[in-house]
Each structure stands twice: as structure tokens, then as C-alpha cells.
N, C-alpha and C positions, 0 to 999 in steps of 0.2 A: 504494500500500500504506500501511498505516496508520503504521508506522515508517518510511516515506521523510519528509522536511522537505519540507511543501508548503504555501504561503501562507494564512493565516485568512483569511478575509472579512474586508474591514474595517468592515464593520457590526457587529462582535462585540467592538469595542475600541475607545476614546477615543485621542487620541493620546497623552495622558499612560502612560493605565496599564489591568491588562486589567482584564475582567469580574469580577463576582462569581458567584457562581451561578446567584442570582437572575438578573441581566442577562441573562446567557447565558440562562436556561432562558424567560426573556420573550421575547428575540425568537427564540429556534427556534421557540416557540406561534406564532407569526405569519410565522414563514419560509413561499415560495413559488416556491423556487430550482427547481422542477422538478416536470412535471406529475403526478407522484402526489400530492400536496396535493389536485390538482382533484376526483380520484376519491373523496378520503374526508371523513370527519367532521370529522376535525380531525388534526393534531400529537399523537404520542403520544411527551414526554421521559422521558426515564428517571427513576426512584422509588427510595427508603432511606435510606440515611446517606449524605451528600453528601460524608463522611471517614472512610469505612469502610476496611477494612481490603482486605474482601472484591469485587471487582466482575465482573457477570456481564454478558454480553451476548451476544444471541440475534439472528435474521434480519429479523424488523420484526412491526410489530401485526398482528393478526388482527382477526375481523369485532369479539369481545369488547372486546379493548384498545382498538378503533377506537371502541367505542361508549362506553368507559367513561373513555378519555383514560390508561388506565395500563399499562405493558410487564407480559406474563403474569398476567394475570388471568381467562384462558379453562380450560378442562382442562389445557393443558399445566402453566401456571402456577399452576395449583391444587395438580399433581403436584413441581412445585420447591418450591414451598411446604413440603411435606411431605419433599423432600429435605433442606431447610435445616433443617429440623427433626430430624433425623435427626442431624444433627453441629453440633447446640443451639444454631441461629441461626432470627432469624428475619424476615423482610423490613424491619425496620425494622432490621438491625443489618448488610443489605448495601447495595449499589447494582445495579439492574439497568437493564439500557438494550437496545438494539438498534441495529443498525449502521444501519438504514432509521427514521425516525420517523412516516412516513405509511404506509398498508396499501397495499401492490401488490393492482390487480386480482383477485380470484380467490383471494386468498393465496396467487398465485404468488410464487418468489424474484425476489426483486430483481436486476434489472441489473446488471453491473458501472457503467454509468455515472449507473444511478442510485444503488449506494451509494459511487462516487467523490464525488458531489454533495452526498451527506449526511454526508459522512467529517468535515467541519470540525465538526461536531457533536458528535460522539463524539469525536473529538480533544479538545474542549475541555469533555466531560466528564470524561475521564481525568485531564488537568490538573489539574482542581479535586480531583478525590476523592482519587486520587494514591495508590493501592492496593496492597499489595504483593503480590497474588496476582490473577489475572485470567484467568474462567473462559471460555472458548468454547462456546455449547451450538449443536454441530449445526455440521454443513457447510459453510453459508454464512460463519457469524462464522469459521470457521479461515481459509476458503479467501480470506475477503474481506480480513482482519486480518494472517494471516501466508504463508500460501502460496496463490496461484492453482492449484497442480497439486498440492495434498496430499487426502490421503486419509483421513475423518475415524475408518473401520473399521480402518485400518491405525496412527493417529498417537495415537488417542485416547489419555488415560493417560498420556502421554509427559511430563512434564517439558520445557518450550523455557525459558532465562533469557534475557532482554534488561533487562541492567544492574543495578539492582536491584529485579527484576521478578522473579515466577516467571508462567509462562502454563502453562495447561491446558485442552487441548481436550478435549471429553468429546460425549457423544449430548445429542443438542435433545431434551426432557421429552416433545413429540413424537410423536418415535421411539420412546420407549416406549411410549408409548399405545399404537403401529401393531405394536410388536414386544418383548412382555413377558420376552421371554431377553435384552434388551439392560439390564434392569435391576440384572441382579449387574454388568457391569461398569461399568456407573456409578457405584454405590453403593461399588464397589472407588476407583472414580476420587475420590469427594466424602472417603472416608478419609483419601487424601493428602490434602486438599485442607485437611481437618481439622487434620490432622498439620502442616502447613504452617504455619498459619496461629498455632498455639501453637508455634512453635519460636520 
């Protein structure tokens, strides 16, 4: 799980002292820890303000992101876009990422053991950005990030604190594509989220 303590790579750090962003975000472009790498274009790291306030993370690239090297820039991501916009941000004023950085076959969900393998990644995105609000879009980032048996129809909207963290899981952009009644409560959910973030 993502809040268990579990060892970086030590290819992500000198022995002095860690990474910068940059560093980090070089060698994830060239990571090969596992074989979804083989199946796609390339590395797709996370994109925004590298010390935003806000950070969002979703299940992994699609054929889009996979051809364009950037997390949500397909429909889905076109539809967040216009969420962030809605409570007057805008992609350069958050961070987005995904828990997987290469596209699963098919854009199916990723593994457990392949987003165990890409966790040090997102770990040490977090790190650096160091965000006080952290959003979940969709099933995957809950169930990967904070519960393996939660449920994202029943948890969404909720409020979880870990430390001085707020987290909120909410529907993957997605989901609403597939299911346009699940858009009032999201848009209920990005209010808090709003509200949050100006307190």
C-alpha cells in the first residue's frame, strides 16, 4: 500500500542526498522495472506544478497519453480539464500522475503487482510536490493507494486525513463519459475539494 514504509530503488538516490525532480522524472523516462514498458510507446510521468497544492492521480495512460507522453490528455482528460476549470484551476496550477506510468495492454487495469512495481514512482512524486489535498479519480487509485476492498460508489466524497493530508476519492472522468448521472456527484465532490483547498 502506498502509506506502508517500503524501500526506494536505489537508483533514485545518490548516497548523499535524494533526487530532484528533474532526476527523478529522468530516470522513470527510462525505467524498465516491468514488462509493461515492452508493450508501449514510452513512460508517461506525471505533468503541473511540481509544488502545487492540489495533486490528482488516476489508473495509468491510455492509447492518447501513451502517444502523447502526458497523464489525461484523451476524453477523459479533456473532461478534468474542464472540471479544474470549474473551481478556477487549471492544469498548470495542479499535479497529475497515475499510479501505473506505462499503458496496460488493452487499457486494461493494472495488476496489483504491476502497480506494487510502479509505487516507488508515485511515492516519490508525492515527496516532491508535497500537496495538501490528494485527489483519487476512479477505483483503481482508491483501491491501489488506500484500500484493496473499498468501494469507490460507496467511499466517494468521503473525507480520509492521513496527517497533514486531506484525500478524496471521487469517479475517474471516465466514468462519466460511460455514465453522465455520475457527474452531479462529482462536481459535488470537486466543491469540497475547492473549499479545501482555500481554507
Amino acid at each position: 500500500m502506498f502509506w506502508e514504509e517500503t524501500p526506494r530503488p536505489a537508483s533514485l538516490f545518490s548516497p548523499q542526498e535524494s533526487k530532484t525532480y528533474a532526476g527523478v522524472k529522468k530516470e522513470a523516462l527510462e525505467c524498465k522495472r516491468c514488462h509493461l514498458r515492452e508493450g508501449c510507446s514510452q513512460v508517461v510521468f506525471g505533468v503541473g506544478n511540481p509544488s502545487g497544492s492540489l495533486m490528482l492521480v488516476g489508473e495509468g495512460p491510455g492509447a492518447r497519453e501513451d502517444e502523447l507522453g502526458e497523464p489525461f490528455v484523451g476524453r477523459a482528460g479533456q473532461l478534468l480539464t474542464r472540471i479544474l476549470a470549474a473551481i478556477n484551476l487549471g492544469r498548470e496550477d495542479v499535479y497529475i500522475s497515475n499510479i501505473v506510468k506505462c499503458r496496460p495492454p488493452n487499457n486494461r487495469q493494472p495488476s496489483p503487482q504491476e502497480m506494487e512495481v510502479c509505487m516507488p514512482w508515485l511515492k516519490e512524486e508525492f515527496r516532491l510536490v508535497k500537496p495538501r489535498v490528494l485527489v483519487l479519480l476512479g477505483a483503481t487509485a482508491y483501491k491501489g493507494l488506500i484500500d484493496s476492498q473499498g468501494k469507490i460508489t460507496r467511499d466517494r466524497g468521503k473525507w480520509i486525513e492521513r496527517k497533514n493530508l486531506l484525500i478524496m476519492p471521487t469517479f475517474h472522468p471516465a466514468a462519466l463519459l460511460r455514465d453522465p448521472r455520475k457527474k452531479v456527484p462529482v462536481w459535488e465532490d470537486f466543491q469540497k475539494i475547492e473549499k479545501a483547498l482555500k481554507s
